[in-house]
C-alpha positions as CSV (number, residue, x, y, z in Angstrom):
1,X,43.3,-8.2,41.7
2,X,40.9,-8.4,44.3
3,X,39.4,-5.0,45.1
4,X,40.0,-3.4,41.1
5,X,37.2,-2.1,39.8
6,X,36.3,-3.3,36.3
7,X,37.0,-1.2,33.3
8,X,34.7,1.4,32.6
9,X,33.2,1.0,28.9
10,X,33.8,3.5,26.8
11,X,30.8,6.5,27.1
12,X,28.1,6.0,24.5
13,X,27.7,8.0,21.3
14,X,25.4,10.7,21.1
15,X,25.4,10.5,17.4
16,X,22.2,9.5,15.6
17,X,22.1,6.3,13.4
18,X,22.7,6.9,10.0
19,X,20.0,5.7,8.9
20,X,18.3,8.4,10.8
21,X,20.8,11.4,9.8
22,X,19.9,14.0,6.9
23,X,21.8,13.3,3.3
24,X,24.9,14.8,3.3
25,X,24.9,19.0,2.4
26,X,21.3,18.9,2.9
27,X,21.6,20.6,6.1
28,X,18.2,18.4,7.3
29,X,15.7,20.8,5.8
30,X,15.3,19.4,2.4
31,X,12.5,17.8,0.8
32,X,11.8,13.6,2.0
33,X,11.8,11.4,-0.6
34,X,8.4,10.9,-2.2
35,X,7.4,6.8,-0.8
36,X,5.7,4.9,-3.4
37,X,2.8,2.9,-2.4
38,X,1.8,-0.4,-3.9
39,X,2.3,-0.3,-7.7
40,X,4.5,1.9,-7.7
41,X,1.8,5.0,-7.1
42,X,3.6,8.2,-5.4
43,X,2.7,9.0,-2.0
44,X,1.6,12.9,-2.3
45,X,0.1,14.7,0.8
46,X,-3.3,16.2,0.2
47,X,-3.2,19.4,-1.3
48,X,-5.1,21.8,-4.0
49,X,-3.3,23.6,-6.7
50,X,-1.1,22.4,-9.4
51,X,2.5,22.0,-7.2
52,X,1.1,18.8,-5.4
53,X,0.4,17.3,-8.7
54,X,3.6,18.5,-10.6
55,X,5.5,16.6,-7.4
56,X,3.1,13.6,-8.0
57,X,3.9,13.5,-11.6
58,X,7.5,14.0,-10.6
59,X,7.8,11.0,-8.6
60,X,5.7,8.5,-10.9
61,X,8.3,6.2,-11.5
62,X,9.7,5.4,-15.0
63,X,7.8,5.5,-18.3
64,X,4.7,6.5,-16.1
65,X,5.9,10.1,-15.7
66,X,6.1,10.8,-19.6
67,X,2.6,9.4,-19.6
68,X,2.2,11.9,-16.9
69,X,3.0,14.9,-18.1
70,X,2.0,14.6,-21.2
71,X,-1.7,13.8,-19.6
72,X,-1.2,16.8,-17.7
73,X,-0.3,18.8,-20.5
74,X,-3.2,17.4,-22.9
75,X,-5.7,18.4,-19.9
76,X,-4.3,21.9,-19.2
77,X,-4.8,22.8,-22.9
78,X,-7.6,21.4,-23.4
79,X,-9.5,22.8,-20.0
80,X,-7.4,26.0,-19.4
81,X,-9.0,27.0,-16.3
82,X,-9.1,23.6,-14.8
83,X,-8.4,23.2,-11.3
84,X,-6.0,20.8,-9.5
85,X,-5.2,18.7,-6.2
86,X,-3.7,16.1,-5.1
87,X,-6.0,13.8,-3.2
88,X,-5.9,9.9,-2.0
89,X,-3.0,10.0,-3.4
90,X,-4.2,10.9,-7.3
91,X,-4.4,14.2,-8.7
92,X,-7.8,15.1,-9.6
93,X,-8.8,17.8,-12.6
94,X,-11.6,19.6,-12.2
95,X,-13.7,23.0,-12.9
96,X,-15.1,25.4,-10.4
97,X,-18.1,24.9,-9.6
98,X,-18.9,21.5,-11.3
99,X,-16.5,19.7,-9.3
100,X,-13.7,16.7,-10.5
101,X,-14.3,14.9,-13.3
102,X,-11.0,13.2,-13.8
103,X,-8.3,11.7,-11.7
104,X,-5.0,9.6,-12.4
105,X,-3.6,6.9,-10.5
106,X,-0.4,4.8,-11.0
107,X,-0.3,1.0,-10.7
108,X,2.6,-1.1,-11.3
109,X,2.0,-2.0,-14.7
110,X,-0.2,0.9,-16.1
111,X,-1.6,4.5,-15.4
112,X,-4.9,4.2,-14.7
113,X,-7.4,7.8,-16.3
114,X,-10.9,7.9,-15.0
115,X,-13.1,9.9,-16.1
116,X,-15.4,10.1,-13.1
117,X,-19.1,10.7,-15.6
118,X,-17.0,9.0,-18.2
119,X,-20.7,6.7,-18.9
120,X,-22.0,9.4,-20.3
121,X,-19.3,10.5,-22.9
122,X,-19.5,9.4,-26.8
123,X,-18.1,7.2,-26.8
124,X,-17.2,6.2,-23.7
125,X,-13.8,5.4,-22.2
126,X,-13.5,1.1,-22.9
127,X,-12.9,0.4,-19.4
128,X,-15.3,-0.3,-16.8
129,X,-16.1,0.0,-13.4
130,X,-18.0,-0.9,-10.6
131,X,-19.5,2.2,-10.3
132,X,-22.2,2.8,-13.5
133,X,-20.4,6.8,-14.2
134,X,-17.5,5.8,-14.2
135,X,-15.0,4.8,-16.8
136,X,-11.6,4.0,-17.2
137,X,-8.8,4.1,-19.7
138,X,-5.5,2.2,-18.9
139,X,-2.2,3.3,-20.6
140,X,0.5,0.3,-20.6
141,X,4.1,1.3,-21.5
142,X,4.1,0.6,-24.9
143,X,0.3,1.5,-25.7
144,X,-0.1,4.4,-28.3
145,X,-2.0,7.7,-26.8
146,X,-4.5,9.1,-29.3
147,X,-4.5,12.3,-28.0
148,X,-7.3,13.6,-30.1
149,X,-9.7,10.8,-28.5
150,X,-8.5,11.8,-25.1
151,X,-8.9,15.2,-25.3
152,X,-12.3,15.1,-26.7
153,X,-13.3,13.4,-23.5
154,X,-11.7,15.7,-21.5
155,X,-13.5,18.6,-23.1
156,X,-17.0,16.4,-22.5
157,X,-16.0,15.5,-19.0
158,X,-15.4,19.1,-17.9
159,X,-18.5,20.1,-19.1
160,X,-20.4,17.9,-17.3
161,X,-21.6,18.4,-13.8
162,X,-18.9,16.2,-11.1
């Protein structure tokens, strides 16, 4: 025995960890999963136009992207030339030239609308903030969306200067 040489072990893989390997067909050029931040809120690269928000609303987990879209919707009919981005992680509405005057952001138990001169709608939007424009309205799961309301602020909020 004296004199062998040990074993050699057997050569390393050159394969990468499977955690670290693209889904199977994918090739390794599709899309990465959307990560949700804190509340659940979708984590969207900065972008303008409306494909950074469709993804947004895409990945809003749950009963959140029904509320969503159908804020989407209500804003893009009610503001058809409103402009859209995606931008700390909410998409923003606004109109050329006057800037944003509402944003949407998820949380984990509601979807957040504010209405960024929403002080000086009538009425304005019930919830508060600590900046004096700004107002909020919360939509919870089961909460009813009075769409007329809504899109009367809209229609106030685009009009006024962002």
């Amino acid at each position: 025995m004296a004199g062998k040489a040990p074993p050699k072990p057997p050569p390393k893989s050159r394969a990468r960890p499977k955690s670290a390997r693209p889904a199977a067909g994918s090739g390794g050029t599709g899309p990465k999963p959307v990560v949700l931040l804190s509340g659940g809120n979708p984590q969207i690269a900065k972008a303008d136009g409306d494909a950074p928000v469709q993804a947004y609303i895409a990945a809003m987990p749950g009963w959140k992207r029904g509320v969503g879209e159908r804020l989407d919707a209500l804003i893009a009919r009610t503001v058809p030339d409103v402009r859209k981005a995606v931008k700390w992680n909410s998409p923003l509405y606004g109109v050329e030239g006057r800037g944003w005057f509402l944003g949407i952001h998820t949380f984990t138990r509601y979807v957040k609308v504010a209405f960024f001169n929403g002080a000086s709608l009538e009425p304005p939007p019930p919830g508060p903030s600590k900046d004096e424009n700004t107002r909020y309205l919360d939509i919870r799961e089961n909460d009813p969306i009075d769409e007329a309301a809504i899109a009367d602020w809209i229609r106030q909020a685009a009009a006024l200067p962002g």
